[in-house]
Structures are given as C-alpha cells and as structure tokens.
N, C-alpha and C positions, 0 to 999 in steps of 0.2 A: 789648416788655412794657408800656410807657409808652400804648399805640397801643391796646394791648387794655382797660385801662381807662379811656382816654379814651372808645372808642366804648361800652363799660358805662356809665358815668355820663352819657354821654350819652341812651341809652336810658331810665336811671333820671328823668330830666330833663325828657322828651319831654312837649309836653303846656303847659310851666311858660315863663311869660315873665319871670318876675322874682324872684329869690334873691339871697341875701346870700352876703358870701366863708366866713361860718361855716357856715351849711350846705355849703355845696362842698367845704370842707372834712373836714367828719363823710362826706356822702356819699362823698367819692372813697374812705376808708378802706374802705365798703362794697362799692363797685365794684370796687376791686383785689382782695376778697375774693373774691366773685363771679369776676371775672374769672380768676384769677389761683391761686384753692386757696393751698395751703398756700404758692405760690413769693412769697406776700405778704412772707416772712419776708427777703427778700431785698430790699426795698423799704425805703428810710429815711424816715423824716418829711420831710424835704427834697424829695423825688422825689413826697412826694404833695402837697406845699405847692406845687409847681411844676406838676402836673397841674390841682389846685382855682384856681389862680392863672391857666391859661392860659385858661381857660373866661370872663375880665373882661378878660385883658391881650390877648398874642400868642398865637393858638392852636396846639395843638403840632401839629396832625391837621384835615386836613381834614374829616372828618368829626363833628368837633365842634361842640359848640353855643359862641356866641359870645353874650353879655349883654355887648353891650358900653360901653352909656347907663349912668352913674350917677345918681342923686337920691338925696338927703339926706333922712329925716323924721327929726324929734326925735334927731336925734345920731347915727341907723341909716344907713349907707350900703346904701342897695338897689339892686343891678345888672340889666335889662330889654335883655331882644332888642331891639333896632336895628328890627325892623320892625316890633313892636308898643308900644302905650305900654297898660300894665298896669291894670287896672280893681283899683276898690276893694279887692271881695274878694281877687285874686289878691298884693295887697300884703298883707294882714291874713294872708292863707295864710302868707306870704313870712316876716314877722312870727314868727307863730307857730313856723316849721321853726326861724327864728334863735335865739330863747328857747330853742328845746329844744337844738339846737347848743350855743351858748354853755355853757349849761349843762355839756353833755358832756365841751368842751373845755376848760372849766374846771376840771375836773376828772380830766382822764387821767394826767397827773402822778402824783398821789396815789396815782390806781388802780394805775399802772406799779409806786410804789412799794411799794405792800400788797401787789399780788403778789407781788414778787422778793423779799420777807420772808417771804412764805407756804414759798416754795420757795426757802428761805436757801443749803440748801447743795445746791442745784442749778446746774449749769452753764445759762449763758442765751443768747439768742442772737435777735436778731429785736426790733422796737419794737410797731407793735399786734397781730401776732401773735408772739407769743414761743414759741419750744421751749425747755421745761427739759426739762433731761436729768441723771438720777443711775441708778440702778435700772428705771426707766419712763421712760418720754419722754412730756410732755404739750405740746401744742400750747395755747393759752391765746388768746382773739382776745377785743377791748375794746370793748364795746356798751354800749344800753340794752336794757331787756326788750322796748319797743316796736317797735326796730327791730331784735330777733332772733326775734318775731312776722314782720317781714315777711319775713326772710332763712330761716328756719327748714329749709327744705329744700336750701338752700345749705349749711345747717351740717351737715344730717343726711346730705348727701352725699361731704363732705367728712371726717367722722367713718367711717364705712363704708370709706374707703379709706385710713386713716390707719394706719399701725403703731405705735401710740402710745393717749395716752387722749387726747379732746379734750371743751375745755373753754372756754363762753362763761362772760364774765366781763360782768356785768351792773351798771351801776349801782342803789346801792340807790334809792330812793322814797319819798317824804314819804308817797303814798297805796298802796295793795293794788289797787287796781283793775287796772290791767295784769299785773300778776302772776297776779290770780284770770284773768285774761281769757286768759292763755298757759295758765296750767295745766290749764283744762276743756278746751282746743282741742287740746294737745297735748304734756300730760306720758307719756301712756301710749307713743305714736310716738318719742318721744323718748328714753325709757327701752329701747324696742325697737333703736333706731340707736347705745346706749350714748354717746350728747351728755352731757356733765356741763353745767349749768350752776350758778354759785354767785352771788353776791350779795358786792358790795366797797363796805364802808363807805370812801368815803377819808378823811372826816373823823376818822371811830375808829382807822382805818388796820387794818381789822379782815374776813376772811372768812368766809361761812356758806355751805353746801351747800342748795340751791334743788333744785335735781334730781341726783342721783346721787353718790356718792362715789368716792376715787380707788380704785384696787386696792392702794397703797402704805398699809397703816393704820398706819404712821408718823406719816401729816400729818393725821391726822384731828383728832388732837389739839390740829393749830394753826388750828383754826374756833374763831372764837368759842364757836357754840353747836354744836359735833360733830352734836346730835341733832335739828338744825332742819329739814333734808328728810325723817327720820322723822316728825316731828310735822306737818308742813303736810300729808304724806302722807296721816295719820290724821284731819288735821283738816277739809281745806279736801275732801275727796271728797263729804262731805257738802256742804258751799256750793256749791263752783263750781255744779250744777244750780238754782242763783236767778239764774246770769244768764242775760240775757237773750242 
C-alpha cells in the first residue's frame, strides 16, 4: 500500500529538484488519494508522515525520488536532488508550494474538527479521509480548491463508485478567484458525477455548501448559510464567463 503512493507522489514530483517537508507532506495525502481511492481511510497520519519523510531521509522504495541535500534560506529548510543544485526559480517555485502547504497544514486540525461537528452524531472513522456513517454514509477528503482543481477527476471517479455521498471538504479563501476559476471549469461535471463539495471555515469552525447538498436534510441546517450553493448557483453563472 505504502509502495503505491510512494511511486504516485513520485510521479506527482517528476520534473521538481527541490521541495520542502511541508509540501511532501500535503502532497503524499494527495497521492495516497490518487493512488489508493477510498482505502486512504485506512492510512493514519503517521504512515503518511513516514512516506513524506522518506523522500529526505531513508527511502522506503526504490523507485522513489530522493532530495536528499539540505539548504537553509531565511529560516526555510529546502530539500534538492543530489544531482542537481536548484536554480533561482525552481526555489522561489519551492517557496511558494511551502506557503501554501504550511498553510494547509496549518489548519487541518480545525478542519477535522468542524467537520466531526458538522456530523456530530455520526459514527467516524478514517483521518484525511473520513466515513461518517448514521443513515448515509459520506466519505469526506481534506483539500484546497486549488488542488481539488488539479485532482478533480480523481474525485469524480472515485465519487461514481462510492456507496455513499462523497464530499471535498475545501479550505475556505481570503480571495474568490479560485473558487470562480473551478466553478466555470467544472461545477456542471461535477454536479453530473454527484461530488458535494463545501467550504470549512476553521477559524469560525463553521460549514457552507459550495457545490451540492447532502440527501440527509437533517444537516442542512447545520451550514452556516444552508442557501449558499443556491445563491453562488444564481449568482456566479453570470460571472464565471469574465474569466479569462
């Protein structure tokens, strides 16, 4: 299991000489996803802390990539293939993936907790993919919008063969831009493969419906704003055709 998303995040990787342990981190949760469907649930934070961690330290697989040169900028430890030493850009790339990691990671905690509030008196089971289970079974898996942009048919595949409702749970966003950018590209396909995706304030500790509702109109009532994928619905059909 460990072997399968090791050579996924390897592939995800391909290409890149230098990354930080925080992005390896967010990624390997993608890659087990990817690789792996729904038996992610079966995967503990440990198991991916040791897959993200082999890719700098001991590699688990030979077929892995190995970064295994560190250098320090301003307080950031960045880790570089052995046979290459990393050009300007591809540190500032390096950079940038970390900020938005960090961020992420920063924040799953919270998310974990908003949701298993959302779905209080459900049974749980699973860390970044979780199954609740009471009357419906929802599958739940811990993103950003931008990188359920790149996974998207990962999840609508994965949704398609699920017995359950499944449901990307997205950090929310200071800005709209990614948001408007997934909804022109692909709320309609989405709503076709029944993908729920919702939006998790963790600072409010608070849920809103982004794309779809559950079948359960029990928890509708525990969104923030119940009527907020109605109204983006109505509102944003018009906008998304200004981007670009």
């Amino acid at each position: 299991m460990e072997e399968k998303v090791i050579e996924k995040l390897s592939e995800m990787l391909f290409g890149r000489s230098v990354v930080t342990l925080e992005e390896l981190k967010v990624k390997a949760i993608r890659a087990a996803l990817k690789a792996l469907g729904l038996e992610l649930v079966n995967l503990s934070k440990e198991d991916l802390e040791e897959i993200a961690c082999s890719f700098i330290d001991c590699p688990l697989s030979l077929k892995s990539l190995h970064f295994s040169e560190k250098v320090e900028i301003n307080g950031i430890e960045f880790y570089h293939l052995h046979t290459k030493v990393p050009t300007k850009e591809e540190v500032t790339f390096a950079y940038e993936e970390f900020l938005r990691a960090r961020d992420l990671i920063g924040n799953l905690e919270k998310m974990f907790e908003t949701m298993d509030k959302f779905f209080l008196d459900h049974s749980r089971r699973g860390q970044f993919l979780r199954i609740y289970s009471k009357n419906n079974r929802y599958a739940v898996f811990f993103t950003t919008i931008r990188d359920c942009y790149e996974d998207v048919e990962v999840h609508k595949e994965i949704a398609k063969n699920y017995d359950g409702e499944y449901v990307v749970a997205v950090k929310v966003e200071e800005k709209l831009e990614e948001f408007l950018k997934f909804f022109k590209a692909h709320s309609e396909s989405i709503k076709r493969t029944n993908v729920k995706i919702w939006v998790v304030n963790p600072q409010r500790m608070s849920v809103d419906p982004f794309i779809g509702y559950p079948k359960d109109f029990s928890l509708i009532s525990r969104f923030k704003n119940p009527r907020f994928a109605t109204q983006i619905n109505s509102l944003w059909r018009v906008k998304v055709d200004e981007i670009d």
